[in-house]
N, C-alpha and C positions, 0 to 999 in steps of 0.2 A: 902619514901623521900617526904620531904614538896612540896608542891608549889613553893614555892621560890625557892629554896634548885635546883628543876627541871629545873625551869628556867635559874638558871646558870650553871648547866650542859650543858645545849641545847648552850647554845650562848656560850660559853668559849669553844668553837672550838681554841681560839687563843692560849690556853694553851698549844695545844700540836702543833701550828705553826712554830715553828723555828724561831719565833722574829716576829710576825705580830705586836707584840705591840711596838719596838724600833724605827722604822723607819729609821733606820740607817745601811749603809752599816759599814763593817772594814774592816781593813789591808790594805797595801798601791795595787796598779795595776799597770800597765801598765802607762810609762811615756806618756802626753799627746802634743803632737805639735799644738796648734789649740781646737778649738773645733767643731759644728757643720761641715762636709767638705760639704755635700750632703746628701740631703731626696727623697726619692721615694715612691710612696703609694704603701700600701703594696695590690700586688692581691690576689683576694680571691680565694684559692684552689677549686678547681670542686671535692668533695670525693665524687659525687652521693648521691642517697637519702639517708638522713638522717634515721639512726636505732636507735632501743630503747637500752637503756643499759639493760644487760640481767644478770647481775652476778645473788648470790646467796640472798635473800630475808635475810634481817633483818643481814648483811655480809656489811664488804666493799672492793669492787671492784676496783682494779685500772683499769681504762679506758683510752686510750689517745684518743685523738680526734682529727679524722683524718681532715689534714688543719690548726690545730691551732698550733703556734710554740712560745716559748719561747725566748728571745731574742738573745739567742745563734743561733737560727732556729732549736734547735730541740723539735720534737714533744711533745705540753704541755697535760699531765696526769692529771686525777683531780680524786677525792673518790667519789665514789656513793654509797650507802647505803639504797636498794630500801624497801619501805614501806611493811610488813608480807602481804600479802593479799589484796594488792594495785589492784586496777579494771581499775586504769589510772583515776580517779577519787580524790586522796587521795591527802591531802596538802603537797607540797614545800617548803623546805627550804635550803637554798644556802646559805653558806659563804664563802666571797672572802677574800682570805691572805692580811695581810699589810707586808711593809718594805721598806718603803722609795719611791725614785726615781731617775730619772736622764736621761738627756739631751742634754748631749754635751759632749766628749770624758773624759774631764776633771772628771764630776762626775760621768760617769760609769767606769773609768777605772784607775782612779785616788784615788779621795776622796772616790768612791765604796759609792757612797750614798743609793744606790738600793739595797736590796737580790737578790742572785741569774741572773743576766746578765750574769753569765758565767757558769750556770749550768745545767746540765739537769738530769729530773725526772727520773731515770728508776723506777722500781719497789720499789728495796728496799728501796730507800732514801723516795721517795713518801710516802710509808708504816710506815718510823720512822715516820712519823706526823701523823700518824691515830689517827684523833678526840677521845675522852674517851668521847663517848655520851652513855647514856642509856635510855631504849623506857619505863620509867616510865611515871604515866597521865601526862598528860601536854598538850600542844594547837601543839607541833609538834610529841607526842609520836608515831602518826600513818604517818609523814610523808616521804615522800622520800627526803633524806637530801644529799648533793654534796656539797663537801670541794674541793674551787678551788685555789691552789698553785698559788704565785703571782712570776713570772720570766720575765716581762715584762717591768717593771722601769717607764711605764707610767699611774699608777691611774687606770689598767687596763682596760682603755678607747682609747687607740692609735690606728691608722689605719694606720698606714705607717713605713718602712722600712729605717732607717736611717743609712749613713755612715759615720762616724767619724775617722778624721785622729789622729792617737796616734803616738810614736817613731817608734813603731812595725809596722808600716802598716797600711794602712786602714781596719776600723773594723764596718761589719754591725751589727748592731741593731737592731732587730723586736721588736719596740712597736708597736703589735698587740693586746694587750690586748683587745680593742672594737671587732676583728674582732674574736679572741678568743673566746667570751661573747657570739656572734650570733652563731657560731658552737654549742659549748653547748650548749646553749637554741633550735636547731633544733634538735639534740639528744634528751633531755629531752620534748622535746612534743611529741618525738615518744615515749617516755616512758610513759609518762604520761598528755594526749592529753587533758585534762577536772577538772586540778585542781580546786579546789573553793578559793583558797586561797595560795600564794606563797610570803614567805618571804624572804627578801635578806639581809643579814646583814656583817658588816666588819668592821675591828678596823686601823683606821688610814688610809694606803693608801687603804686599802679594803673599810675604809666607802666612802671614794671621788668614788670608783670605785660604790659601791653597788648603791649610786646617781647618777652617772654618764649613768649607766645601767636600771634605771628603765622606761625610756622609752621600752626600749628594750624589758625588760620582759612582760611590757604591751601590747607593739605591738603582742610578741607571742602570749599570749593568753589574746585575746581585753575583753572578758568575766569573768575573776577572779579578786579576791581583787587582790593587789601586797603593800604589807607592803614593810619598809627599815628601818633596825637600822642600824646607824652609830656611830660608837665611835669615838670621836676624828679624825671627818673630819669636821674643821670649812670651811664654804667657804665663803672666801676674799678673795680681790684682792691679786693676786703676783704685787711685783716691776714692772714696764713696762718693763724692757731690759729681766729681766727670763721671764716671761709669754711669750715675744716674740720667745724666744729662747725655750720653752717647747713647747709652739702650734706648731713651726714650723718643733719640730723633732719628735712630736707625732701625729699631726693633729686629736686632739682628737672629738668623737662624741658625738657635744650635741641634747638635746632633739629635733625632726623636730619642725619648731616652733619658738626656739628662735634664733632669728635673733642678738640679741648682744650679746649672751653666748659668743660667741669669744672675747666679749671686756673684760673680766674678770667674775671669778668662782663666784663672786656674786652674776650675773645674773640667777644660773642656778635655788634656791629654789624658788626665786618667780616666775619666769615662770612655776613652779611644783605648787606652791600654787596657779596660775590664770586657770593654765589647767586640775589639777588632783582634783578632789572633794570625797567627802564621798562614801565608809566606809575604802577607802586608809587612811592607816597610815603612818607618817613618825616620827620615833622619832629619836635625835640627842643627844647625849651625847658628855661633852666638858666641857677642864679649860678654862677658858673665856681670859689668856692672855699665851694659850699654849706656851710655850718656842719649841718644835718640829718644831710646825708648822711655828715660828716664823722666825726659823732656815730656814726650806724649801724656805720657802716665800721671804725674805731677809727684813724682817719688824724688827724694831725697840719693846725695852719694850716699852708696851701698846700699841702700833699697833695694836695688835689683839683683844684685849677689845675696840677697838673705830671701827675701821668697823666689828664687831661682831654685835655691838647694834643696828644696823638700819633692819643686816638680820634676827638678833631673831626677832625684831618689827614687821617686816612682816611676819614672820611666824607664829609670835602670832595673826596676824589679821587673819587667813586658818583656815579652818573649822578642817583640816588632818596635820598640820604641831606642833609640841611641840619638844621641849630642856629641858634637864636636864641640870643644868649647874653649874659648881662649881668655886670659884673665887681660882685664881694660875696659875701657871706657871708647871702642872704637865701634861702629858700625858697617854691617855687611865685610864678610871672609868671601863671598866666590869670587873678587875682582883678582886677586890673585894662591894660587895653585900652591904656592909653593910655603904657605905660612905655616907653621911646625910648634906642636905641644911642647910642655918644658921634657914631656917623658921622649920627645922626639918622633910623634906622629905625624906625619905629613897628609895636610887638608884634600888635595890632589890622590893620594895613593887610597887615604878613606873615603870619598866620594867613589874612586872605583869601586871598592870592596863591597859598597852600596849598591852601586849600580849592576851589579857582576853575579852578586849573590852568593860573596865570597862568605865562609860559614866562622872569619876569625874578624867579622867588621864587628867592633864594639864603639863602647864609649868612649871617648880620649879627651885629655885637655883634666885639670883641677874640678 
């Protein structure tokens, strides 16, 4: 298998996702009376000291992890696939599910904007999404890789427990996804206490989430790179009334630090670009006037191409921050390799240059 060829094996975890790349929930729910009734933070489970995941080497395991829960509140499952001959030592790589989100009774139980708020992993459903990854060379061939299922609705960044009144009754809510994030990652440093290198990557709601979280993964281990591709998670501002109505049923976790990330998700990459320096990478893929996100956000055509241009600016000025960007109204680029800038960059050959730590990967795309 090429180079390339590897590369999108390794990252097309979304392929075999159950819609990480839609972001959209279907079918109609539960009628809704209201939205927001009540939020309460969610507490963090005491499971005792964190354990290594133990399945079988170069196999994937279904794990659930004890404390973290899906929105339903039942126990969230995630793949681990531990490195052949892994010393605790060997590279990470995490991909977080996309599909949507949602915030107020309306769109989880109604419009069903989110996957899964009303599902839970057992084994087998878990298992129909096993990744189609294979340990040919490549820069994650030898690493330990964990596919994490997105049942949360909040960017998988939320810390609190919300209840929402619908026709049926009051219905909680665990957007725990942030609180989620920190159980795993105390798991996996028991697994693997001494990475040199941990990449986190997610298409759509998983890329908001995979940025969302890299404080996090750096906090676990203060000593490793900590790479993040995200596909098609621009961040710009939401409307003022949703933003309001999404912090306050998710109370999501931004990086310690930044003091205005609550004012809107703009804030969150340049506070990355003044705090996080070299040999951190972040690459970003994105149509420059996403209709998805446009959708999410409650932004108008071209909305998202005009406060797009100020956060690529400033990413462009980071030593660690680059965009691949293409101009339209399409969502998610890693479904195919071969999609190309008007300047003639191919998406495939800069996803290597990324992954490779080739020293001529820049910005590409308008």
């Amino acid at each position: 298998m090429s180079r390339r060829r590897w590369i999108l094996a390794a990252l097309l975890f979304c392929a075999c996702d159950g819609g990480a790349g839609s972001d959209a929930g279907t079918g109609p729910g539960d009628a809704a009376s209201g939205t927001d009734a009540s939020a309460r933070d969610a507490g963090t489970t005491d499971a005792g000291p964190a354990r290594p995941f133990e399945g079988p080497e170069g196999a994937w395991e279904y794990a659930p992890i004890e404390g973290a829960r899906c929105a339903n509140g039942s126990t969230l499952p995630v793949l681990v696939n531990r490195a052949p001959g892994g010393a605790g030592g060997e590279p990470i790589l995490v991909y977080l599910q996309g599909g949507g989100a949602c915030w107020d009774a309306a769109t989880c139980f109604v419009v069903r904007s989110a996957t899964h708020v009303d599902d839970t992993f057992d084994e087998a459903a878990l298992r129909a999404q096993t990744p189609g990854f294979t340990r040919d060379a490549g820069p994650w061939a030898n690493a330990t890789w964990v596919y994490v299922p997105y049942c949360t609705g909040d960017l998988h960044a939320g810390q609190r427990v919300a209840t929402y009144d619908t026709v049926t009754g009051p219905r909680e809510v665990h957007h725990v996804g942030g609180h989620n994030v920190e159980l795993l990652l105390a798991r996996l440093f028991a697994t693997v206490p001494s990475p040199a290198r941990v990449t986190v990557a997610g298409v759509s709601a998983g890329a908001y989430g995979a940025t969302l979280n890299h404080w996090r993964v750096r906090a676990r281990w203060p000593g490793a790179r900590v790479d993040v591709l995200a596909d098609s998670g621009l961040f710009v501002d939401v409307v003022a009334e949703r933003w309001a109505a999404m912090t306050a049923s998710w109370d999501l976790g931004f990086p310690p630090g930044c003091g205005d990330c609550i004012d809107g998700l703009s804030r969150v990459l340049p506070h990355y670009g003044r705090t996080v320096g070299a040999p951190h990478r972040y690459a970003l893929l994105a149509f420059d006037d996403d209709a998805v996100i446009r959708t999410f956000f409650g932004l108008a055509p071209g909305q998202v191409r005009s406060a797009f241009a100020p956060v690529r600016a400033a990413m462009s000025a980071t030593d660690t921050q680059r965009s691949f960007v293409l101009a339209g109204e399409e969502h998610v680029l890693i479904g195919d390799l071969t999609r190309m800038t008007s300047e003639g960059t191919v998406l495939g050959e800069w996803l290597v240059a990324f992954a490779t730590d080739d020293p001529s990967w820049d910005d590409a795309g308008p």
